[in-house]
Backbone bond lengths (Angstrom), bond angles and torsions (degrees), N, CA, C in turn:
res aa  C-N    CA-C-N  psi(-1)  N-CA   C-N-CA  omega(-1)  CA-C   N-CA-C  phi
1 X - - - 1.460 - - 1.517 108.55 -
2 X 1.500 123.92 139.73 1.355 126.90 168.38 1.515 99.27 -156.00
3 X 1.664 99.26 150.36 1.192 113.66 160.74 1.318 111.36 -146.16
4 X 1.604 120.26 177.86 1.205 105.92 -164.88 1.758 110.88 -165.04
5 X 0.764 131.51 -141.78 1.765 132.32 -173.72 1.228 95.80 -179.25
6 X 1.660 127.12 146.33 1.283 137.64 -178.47 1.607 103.09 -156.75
7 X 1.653 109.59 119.70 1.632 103.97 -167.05 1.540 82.77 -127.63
8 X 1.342 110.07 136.59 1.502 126.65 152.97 0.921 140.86 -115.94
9 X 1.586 122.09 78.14 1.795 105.36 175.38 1.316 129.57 -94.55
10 X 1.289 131.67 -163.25 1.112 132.75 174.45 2.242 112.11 -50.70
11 X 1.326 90.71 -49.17 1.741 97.25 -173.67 1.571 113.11 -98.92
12 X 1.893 112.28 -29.29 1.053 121.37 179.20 1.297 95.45 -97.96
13 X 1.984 112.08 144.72 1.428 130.20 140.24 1.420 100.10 -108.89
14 X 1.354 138.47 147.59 1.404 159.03 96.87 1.241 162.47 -150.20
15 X 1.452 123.85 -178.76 1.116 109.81 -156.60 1.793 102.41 -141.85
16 X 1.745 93.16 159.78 1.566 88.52 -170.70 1.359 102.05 -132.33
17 X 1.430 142.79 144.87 1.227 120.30 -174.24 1.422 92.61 -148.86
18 X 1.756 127.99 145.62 1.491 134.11 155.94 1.166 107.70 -114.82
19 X 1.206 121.74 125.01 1.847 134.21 149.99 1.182 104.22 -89.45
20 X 1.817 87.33 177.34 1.304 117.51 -166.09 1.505 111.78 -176.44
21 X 1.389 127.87 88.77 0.930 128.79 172.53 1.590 133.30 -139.60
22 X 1.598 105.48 128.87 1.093 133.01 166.03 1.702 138.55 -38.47
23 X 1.380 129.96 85.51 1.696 122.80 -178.72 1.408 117.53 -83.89
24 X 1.399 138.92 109.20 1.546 102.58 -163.90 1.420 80.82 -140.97
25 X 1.732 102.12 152.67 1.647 129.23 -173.98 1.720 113.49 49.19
26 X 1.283 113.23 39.71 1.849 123.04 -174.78 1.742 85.30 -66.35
27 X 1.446 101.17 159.70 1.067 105.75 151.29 2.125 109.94 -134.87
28 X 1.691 105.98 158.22 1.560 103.66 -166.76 1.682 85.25 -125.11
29 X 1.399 102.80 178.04 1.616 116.47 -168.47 1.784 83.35 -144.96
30 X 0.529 135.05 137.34 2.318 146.86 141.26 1.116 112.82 -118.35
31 X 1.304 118.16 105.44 1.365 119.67 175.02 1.726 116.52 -105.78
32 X 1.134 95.85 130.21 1.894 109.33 -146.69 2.145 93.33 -128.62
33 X 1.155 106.03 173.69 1.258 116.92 157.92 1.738 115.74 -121.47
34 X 1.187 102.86 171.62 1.434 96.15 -163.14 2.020 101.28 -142.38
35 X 1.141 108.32 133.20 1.284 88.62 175.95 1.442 112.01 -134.22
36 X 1.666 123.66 28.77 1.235 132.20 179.82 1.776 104.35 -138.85
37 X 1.182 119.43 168.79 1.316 120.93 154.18 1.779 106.90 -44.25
38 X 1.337 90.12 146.05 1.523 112.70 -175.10 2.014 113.94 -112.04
39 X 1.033 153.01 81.62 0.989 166.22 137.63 2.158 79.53 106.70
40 X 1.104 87.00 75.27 1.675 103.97 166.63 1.853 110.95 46.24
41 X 1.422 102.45 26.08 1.169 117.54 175.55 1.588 117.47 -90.57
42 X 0.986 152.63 112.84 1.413 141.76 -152.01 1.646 107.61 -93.54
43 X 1.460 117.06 59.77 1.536 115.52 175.85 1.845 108.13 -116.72
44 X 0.993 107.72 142.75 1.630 98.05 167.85 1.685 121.79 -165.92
45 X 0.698 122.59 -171.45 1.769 125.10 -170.86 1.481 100.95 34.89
46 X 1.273 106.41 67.57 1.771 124.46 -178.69 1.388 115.08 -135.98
47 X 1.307 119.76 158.46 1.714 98.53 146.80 1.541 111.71 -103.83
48 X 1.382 112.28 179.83 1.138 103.43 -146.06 1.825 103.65 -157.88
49 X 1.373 123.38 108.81 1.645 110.20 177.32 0.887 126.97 -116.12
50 X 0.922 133.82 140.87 1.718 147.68 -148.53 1.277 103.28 -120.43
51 X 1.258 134.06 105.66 0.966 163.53 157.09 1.528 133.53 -69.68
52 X 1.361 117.95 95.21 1.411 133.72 -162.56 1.476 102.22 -106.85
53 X 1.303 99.27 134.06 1.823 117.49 -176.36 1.221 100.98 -133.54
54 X 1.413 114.66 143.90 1.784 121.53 147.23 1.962 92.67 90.60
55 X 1.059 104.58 49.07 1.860 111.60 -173.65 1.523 105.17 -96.00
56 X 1.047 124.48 103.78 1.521 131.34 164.33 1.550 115.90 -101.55
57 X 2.087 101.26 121.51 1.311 91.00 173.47 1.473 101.02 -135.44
58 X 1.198 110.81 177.35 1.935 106.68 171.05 1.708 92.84 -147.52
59 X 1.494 101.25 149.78 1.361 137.48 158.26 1.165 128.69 -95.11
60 X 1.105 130.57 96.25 1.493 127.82 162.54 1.377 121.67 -86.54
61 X 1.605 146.47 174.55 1.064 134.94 147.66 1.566 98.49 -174.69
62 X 1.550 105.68 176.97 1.616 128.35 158.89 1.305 107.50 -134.51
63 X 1.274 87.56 139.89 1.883 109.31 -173.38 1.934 98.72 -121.35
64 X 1.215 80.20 120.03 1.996 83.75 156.37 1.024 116.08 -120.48
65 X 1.551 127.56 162.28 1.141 120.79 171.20 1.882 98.55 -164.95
66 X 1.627 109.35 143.49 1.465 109.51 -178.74 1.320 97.50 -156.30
67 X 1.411 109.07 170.82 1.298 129.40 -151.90 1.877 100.83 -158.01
68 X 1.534 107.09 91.68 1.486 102.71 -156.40 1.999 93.64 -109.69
69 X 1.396 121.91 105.70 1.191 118.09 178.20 1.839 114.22 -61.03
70 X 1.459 135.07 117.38 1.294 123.06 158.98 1.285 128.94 -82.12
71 X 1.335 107.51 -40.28 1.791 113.42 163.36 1.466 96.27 -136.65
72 X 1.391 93.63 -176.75 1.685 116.75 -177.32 1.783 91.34 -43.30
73 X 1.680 109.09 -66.62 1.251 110.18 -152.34 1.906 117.11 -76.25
74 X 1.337 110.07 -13.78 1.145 116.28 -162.47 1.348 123.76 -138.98
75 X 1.493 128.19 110.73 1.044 144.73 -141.52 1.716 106.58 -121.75
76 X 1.351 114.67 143.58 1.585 126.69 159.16 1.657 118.37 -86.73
77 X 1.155 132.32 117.58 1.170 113.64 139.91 1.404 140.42 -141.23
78 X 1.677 119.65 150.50 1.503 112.84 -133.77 2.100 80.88 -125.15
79 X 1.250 106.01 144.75 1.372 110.63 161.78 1.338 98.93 -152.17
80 X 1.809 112.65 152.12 1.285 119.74 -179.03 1.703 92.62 -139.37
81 X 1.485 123.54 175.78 1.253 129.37 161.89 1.999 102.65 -166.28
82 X 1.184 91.44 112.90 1.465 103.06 -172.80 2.110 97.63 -101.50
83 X 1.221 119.88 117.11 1.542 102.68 -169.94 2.037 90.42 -150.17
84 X 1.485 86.83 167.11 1.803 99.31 -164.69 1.839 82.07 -141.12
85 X 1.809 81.87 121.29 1.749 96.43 -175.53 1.747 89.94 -124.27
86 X 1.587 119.69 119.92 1.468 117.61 168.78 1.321 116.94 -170.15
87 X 1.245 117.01 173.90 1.190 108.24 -149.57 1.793 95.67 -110.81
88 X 1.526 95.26 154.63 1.963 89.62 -164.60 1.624 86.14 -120.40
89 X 1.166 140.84 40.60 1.516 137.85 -162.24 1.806 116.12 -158.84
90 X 1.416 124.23 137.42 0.977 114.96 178.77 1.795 103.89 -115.93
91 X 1.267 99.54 109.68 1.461 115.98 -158.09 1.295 102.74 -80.34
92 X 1.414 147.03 150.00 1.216 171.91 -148.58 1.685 103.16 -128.47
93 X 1.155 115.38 117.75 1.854 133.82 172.39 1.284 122.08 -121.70
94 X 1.319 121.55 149.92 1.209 136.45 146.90 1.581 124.67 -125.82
95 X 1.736 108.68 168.93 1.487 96.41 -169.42 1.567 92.34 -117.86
96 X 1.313 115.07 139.41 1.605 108.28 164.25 1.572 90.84 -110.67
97 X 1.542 102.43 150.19 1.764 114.51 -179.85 1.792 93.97 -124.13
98 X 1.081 98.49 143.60 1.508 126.61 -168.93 1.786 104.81 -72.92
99 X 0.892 115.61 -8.33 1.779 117.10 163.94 1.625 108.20 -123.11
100 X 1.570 117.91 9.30 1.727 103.41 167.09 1.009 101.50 -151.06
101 X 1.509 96.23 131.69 1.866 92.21 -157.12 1.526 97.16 -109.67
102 X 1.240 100.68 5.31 1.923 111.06 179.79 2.037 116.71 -49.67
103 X 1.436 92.16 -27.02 1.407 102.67 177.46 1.394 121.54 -89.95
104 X 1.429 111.00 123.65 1.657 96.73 -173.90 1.723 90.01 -157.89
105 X 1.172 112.20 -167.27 1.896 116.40 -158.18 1.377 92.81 -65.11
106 X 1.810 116.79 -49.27 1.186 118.82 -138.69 2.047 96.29 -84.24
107 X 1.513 99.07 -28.65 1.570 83.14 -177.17 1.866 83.64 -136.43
108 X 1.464 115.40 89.54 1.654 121.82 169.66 1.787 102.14 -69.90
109 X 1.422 120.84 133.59 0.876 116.41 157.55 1.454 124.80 -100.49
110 X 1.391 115.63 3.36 1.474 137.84 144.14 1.052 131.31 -103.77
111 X 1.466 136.39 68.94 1.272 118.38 -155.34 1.941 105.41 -135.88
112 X 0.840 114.01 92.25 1.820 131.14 172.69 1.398 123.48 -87.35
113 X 1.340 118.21 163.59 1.017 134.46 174.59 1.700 116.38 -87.31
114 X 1.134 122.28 126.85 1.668 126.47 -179.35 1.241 110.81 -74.77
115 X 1.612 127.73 119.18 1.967 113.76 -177.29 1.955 91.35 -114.80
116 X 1.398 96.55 78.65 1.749 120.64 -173.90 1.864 95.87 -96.67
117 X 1.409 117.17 -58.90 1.322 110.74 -178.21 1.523 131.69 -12.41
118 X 1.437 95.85 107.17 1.349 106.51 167.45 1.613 108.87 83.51
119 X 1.430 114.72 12.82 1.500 132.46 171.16 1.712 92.94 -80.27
120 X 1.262 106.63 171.53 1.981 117.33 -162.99 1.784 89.66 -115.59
121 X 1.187 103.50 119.22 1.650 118.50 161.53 1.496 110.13 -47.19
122 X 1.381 125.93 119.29 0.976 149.47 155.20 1.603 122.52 -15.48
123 X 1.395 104.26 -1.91 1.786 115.21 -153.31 1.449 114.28 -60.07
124 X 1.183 124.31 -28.68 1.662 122.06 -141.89 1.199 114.97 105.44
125 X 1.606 120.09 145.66 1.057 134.28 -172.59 1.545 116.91 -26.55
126 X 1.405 113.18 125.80 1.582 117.42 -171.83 1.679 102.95 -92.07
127 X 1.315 132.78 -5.20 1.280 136.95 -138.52 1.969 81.94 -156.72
128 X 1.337 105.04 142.85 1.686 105.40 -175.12 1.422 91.93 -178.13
129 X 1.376 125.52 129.59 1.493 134.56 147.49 1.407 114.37 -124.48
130 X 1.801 114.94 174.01 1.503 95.97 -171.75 1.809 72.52 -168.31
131 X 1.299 109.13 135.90 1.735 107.98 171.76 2.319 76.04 -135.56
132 X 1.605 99.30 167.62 1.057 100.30 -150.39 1.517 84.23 -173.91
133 X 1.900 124.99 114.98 1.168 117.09 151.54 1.295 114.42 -123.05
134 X 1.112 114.02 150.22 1.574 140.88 -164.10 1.363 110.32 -116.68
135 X 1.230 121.99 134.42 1.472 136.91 176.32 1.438 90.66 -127.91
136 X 1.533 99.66 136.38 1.363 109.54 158.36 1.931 106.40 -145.22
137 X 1.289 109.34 131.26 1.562 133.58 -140.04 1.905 86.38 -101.65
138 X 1.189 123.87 128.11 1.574 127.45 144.82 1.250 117.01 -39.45
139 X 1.248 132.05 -22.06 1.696 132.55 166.82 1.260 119.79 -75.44
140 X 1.345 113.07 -2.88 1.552 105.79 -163.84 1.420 123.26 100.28
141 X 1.039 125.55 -26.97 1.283 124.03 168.98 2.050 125.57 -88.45
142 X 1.407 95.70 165.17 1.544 110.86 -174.65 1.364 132.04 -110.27
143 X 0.952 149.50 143.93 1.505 124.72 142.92 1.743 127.00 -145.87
144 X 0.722 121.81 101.61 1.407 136.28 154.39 1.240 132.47 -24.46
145 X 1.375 138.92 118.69 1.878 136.61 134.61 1.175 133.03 -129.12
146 X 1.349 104.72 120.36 1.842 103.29 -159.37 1.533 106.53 -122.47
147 X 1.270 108.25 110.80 1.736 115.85 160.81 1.710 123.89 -75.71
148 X 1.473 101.01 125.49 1.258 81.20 174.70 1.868 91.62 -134.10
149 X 1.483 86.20 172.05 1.532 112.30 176.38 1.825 114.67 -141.08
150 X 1.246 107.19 129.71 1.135 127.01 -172.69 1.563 114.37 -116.77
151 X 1.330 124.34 138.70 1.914 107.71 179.21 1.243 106.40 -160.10
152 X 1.210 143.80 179.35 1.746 148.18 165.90 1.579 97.80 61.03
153 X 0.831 125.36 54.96 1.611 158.01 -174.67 1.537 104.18 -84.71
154 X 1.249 154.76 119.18 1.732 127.15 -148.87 1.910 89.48 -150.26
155 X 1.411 96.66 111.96 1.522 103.07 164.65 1.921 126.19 -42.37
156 X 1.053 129.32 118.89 1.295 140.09 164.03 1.601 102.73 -41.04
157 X 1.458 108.11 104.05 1.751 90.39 167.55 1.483 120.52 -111.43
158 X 1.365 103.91 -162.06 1.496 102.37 -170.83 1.666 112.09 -90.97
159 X 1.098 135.79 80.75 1.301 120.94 175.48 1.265 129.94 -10.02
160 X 1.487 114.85 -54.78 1.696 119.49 -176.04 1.351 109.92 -78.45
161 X 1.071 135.16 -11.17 1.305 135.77 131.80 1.708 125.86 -13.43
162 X 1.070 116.02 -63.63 1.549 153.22 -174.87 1.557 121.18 -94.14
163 X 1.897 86.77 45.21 1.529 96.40 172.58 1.192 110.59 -148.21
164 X 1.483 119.26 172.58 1.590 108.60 -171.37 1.092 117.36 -53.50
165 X 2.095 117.82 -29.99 1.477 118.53 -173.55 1.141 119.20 -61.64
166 X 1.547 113.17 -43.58 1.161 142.42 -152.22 1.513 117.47 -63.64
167 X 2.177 106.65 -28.02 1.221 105.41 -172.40 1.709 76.05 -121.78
168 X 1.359 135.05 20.79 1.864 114.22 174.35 1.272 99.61 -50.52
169 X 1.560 98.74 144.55 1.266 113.14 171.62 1.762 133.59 73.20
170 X 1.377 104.02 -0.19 1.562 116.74 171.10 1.641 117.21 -106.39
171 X 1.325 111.73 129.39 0.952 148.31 -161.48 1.718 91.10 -46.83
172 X 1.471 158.07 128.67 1.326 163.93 -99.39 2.148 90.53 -147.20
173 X 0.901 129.47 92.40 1.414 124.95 164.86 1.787 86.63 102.60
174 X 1.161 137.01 35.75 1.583 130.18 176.86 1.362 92.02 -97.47
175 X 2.025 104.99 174.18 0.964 96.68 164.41 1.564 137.64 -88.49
176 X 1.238 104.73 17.15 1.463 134.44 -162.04 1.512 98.25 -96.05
177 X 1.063 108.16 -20.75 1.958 122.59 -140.00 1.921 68.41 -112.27
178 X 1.435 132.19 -67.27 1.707 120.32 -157.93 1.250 97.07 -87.49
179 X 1.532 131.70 0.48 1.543 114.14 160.92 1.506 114.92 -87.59
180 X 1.175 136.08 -20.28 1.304 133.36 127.04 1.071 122.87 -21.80
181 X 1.099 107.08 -95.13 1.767 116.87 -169.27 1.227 135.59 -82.18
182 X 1.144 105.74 -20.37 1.749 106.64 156.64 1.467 133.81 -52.25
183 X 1.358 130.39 106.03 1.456 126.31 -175.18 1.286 119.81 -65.72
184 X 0.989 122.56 106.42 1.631 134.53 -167.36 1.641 111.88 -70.17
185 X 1.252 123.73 135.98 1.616 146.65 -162.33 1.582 103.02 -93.23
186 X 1.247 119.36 137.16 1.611 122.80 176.60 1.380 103.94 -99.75
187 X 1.242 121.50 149.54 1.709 136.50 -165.53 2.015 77.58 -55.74
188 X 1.519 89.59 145.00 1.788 120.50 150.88 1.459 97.53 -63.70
189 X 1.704 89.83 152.23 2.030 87.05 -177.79 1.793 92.56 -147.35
190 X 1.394 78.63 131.95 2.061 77.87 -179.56 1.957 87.12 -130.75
191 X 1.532 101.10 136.29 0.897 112.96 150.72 1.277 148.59 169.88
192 X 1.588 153.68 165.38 1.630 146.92 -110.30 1.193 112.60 -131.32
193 X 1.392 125.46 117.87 1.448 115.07 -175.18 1.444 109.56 -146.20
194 X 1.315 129.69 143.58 0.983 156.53 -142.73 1.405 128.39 -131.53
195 X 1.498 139.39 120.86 1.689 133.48 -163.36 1.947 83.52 -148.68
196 X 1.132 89.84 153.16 1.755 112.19 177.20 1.369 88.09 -143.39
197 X 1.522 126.53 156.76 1.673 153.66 168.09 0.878 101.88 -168.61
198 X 1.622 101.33 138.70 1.532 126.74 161.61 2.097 112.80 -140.22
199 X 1.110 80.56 129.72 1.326 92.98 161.77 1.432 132.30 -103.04
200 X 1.747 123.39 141.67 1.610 114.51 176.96 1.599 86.47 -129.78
201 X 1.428 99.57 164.62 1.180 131.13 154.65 1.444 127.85 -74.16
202 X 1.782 129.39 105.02 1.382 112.74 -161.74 0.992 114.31 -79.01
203 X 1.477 128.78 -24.05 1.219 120.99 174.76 1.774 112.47 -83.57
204 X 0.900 146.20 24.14 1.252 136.63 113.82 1.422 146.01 -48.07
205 X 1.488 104.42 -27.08 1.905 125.14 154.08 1.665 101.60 -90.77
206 X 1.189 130.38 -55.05 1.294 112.42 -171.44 1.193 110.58 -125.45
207 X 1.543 115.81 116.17 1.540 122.02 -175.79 1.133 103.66 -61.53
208 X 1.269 145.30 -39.31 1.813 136.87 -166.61 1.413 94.22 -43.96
209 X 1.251 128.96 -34.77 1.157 115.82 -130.79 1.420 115.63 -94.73
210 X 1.265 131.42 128.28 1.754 115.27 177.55 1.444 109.89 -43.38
211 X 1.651 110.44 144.69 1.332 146.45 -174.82 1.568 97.51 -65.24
212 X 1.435 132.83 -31.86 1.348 124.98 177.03 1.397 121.58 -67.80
213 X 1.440 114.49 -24.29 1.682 126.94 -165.44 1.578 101.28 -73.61
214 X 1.502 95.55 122.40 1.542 107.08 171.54 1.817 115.95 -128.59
215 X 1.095 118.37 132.01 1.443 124.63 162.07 1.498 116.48 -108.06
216 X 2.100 93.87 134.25 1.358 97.02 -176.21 1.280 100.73 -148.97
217 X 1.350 98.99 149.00 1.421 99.29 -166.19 1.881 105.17 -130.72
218 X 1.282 112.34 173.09 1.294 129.01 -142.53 1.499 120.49 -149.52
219 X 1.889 120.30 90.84 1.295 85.46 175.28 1.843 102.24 -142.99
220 X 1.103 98.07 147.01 1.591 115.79 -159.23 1.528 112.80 -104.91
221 X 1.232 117.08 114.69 1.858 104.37 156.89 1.132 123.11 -119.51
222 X 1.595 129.71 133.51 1.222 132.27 -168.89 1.561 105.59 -113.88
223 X 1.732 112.06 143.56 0.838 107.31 -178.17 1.763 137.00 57.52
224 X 1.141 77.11 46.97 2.206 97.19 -160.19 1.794 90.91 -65.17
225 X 1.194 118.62 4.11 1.789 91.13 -166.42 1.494 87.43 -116.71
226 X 1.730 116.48 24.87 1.225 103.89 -165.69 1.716 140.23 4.06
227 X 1.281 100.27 97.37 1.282 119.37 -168.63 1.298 101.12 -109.05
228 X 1.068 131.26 116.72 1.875 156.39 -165.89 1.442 94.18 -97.01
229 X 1.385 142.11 -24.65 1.473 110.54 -157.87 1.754 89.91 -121.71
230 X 1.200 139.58 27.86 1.454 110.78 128.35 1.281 140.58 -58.70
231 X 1.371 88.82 129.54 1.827 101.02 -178.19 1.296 100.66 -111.36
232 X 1.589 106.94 133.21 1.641 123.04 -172.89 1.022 121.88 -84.89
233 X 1.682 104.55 -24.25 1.708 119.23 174.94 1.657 97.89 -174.46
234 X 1.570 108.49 167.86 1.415 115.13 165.02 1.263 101.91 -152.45
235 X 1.338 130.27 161.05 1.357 148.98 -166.20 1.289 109.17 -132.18
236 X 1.337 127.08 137.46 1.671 128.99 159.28 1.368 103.55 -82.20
237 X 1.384 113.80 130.73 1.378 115.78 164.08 1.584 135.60 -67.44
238 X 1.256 100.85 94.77 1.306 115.00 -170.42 1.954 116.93 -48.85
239 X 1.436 92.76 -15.58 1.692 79.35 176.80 2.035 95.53 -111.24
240 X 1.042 121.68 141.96 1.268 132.17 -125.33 2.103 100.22 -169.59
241 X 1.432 95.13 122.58 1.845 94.53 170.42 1.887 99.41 -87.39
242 X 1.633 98.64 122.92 1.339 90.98 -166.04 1.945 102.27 -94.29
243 X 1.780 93.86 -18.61 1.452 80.68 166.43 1.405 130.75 -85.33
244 X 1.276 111.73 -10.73 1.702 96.85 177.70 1.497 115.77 -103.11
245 X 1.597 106.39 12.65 1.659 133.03 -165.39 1.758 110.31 34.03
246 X 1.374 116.91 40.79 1.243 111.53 -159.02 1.782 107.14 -113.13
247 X 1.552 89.30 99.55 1.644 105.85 -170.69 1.596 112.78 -39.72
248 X 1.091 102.18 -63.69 2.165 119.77 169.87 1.471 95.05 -26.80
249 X 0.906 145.18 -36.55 1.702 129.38 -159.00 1.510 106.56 -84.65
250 X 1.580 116.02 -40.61 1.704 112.64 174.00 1.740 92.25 -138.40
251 X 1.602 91.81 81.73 1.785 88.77 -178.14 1.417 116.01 -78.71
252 X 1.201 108.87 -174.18 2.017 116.62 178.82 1.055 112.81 -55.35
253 X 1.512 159.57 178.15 0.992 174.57 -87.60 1.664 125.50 127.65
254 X 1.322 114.13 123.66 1.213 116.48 -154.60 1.732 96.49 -134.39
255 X 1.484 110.59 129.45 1.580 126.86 165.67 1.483 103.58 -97.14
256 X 1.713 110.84 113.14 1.631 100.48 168.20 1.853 110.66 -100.86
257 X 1.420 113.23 137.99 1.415 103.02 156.01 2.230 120.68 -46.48
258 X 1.360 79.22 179.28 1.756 97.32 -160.80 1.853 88.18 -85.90
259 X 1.664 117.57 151.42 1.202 96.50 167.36 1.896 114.41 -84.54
260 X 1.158 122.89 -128.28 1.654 134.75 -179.11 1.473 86.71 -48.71
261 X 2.132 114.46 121.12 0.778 128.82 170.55 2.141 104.69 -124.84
262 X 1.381 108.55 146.42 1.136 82.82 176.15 2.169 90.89 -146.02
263 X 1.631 95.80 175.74 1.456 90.40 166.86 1.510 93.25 -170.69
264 X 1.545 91.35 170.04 1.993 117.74 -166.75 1.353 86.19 -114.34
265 X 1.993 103.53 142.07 1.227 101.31 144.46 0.946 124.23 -164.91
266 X 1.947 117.57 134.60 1.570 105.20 -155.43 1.190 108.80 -120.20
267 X 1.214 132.46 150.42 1.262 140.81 -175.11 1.808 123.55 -136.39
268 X 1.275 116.85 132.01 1.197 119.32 -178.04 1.700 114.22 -114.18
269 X 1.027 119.77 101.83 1.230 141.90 -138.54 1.920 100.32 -102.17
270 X 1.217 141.68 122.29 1.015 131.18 -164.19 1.750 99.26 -159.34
């Protein structure tokens, strides 16, 4: 489902939009290694896939977006998207291990219930703004600066984690019990980036030259306040000592972006 609003005037562009969407009966695959018994199953130094059935999730959100003219040459523009990604279903798994093939849908010899409900989809930032002004010059040239902000960013966890086996034997509201099960948040990320272009006409420097030939050039910086601690994603490590429940031994995993990135680019256009 979506609907939306779209206003155009002369100085104002924008637009407003709400979704709403429905995932129902998905199925996921994680393929992990394993080097202990698996929900009191005696397999190990295998790999091993876990197999998720019966996954219900929904998306909601609001998106804005505008485009506010100040003069001929120089423009605002603002976009936000505030959205809720989670899962409304407690999905049903099994594990097949790569040396016993005895386990399968019809007879799982690991086979649990997922307590995922109402945990945040893994997607990418749920929370996003972006304001952005633009110059554009009667000579041909451009320039750009765009802030953005990103937030509600939601760690990838381990499903088998999030089963009766997974927490046997831990103390119910401990802190042992919400370092488990708590879905862990990726750093907020704010940050500033910058592009200049200009174009000439070559045959204005060199008459030989056909009247179509244009050079333009291009140069971009991202992330000018070099900021080191965006994280692009993180993962719970799905292979895990389930008897000593001790996260530190195969901990989370974290992808960071690059800090101050920049690049040239020229083009001869004909």
């Amino acid at each position: 489902m979506e609907a939306g609003y779209l206003l155009r005037s002369p100085n104002i562009k924008a637009r407003v939009t709400f979704f709403a969407t429905d995932v129902q009966n998905a199925t996921d695959i994680k393929r992990y290694y394993i080097s202990g018994p698996v929900n009191n199953v005696e397999v190990s130094n295998s790999f091993a896939n876990l197999v998720m059935m019966g996954i219900n999730k929904r998306y909601t959100g609001l998106e804005l977006g505008t485009e506010i003219k100040v003069t001929p040459s120089l423009s605002v523009n603002l976009a936000a998207a505030f959205t809720q990604a989670f899962y409304t279903s407690r999905p049903y798994s099994y594990i097949n291990v790569d040396n016993d093939t005895s386990a399968t849908a019809d007879n799982p010899k690991a086979f649990d219930t997922l307590y995922i409900k109402n945990y945040n989809v893994p997607s990418g930032p749920q929370t996003a703004l972006q304001a952005n002004l633009n110059y554009r010059n009667k000579r041909f040239w451009f320039a750009t600066l765009t802030a953005n902000y990103l937030a509600n960013n939601w760690m990838d966890f381990a499903p088998n984690l999030r089963t009766t086996a997974g927490v046997d034997n831990v103390p119910y509201d401990s802190p042992l019990w919400h370092s488990l099960l708590d879905q862990k948040k990726l750093n907020n990320v704010f940050t500033v980036d910058a592009m200049f272009g200009k174009s000439w006409k070559v045959n204005k420097y060199l008459k030989k030259v056909p009247n179509n030939y244009f050079f333009n050039i291009n140069i971009g910086v991202n992330n000018i306040l070099n900021n080191k601690d965006i994280q692009l994603y993180g993962f719970e490590n799905l292979r895990t000592t389930r008897s000593e429940r001790d996260q530190n031994t195969f901990g989370p995993r974290y992808a960071y972006a690059l800090g101050t990135t920049y690049f040239i680019n020229c083009v001869l256009r004909f």
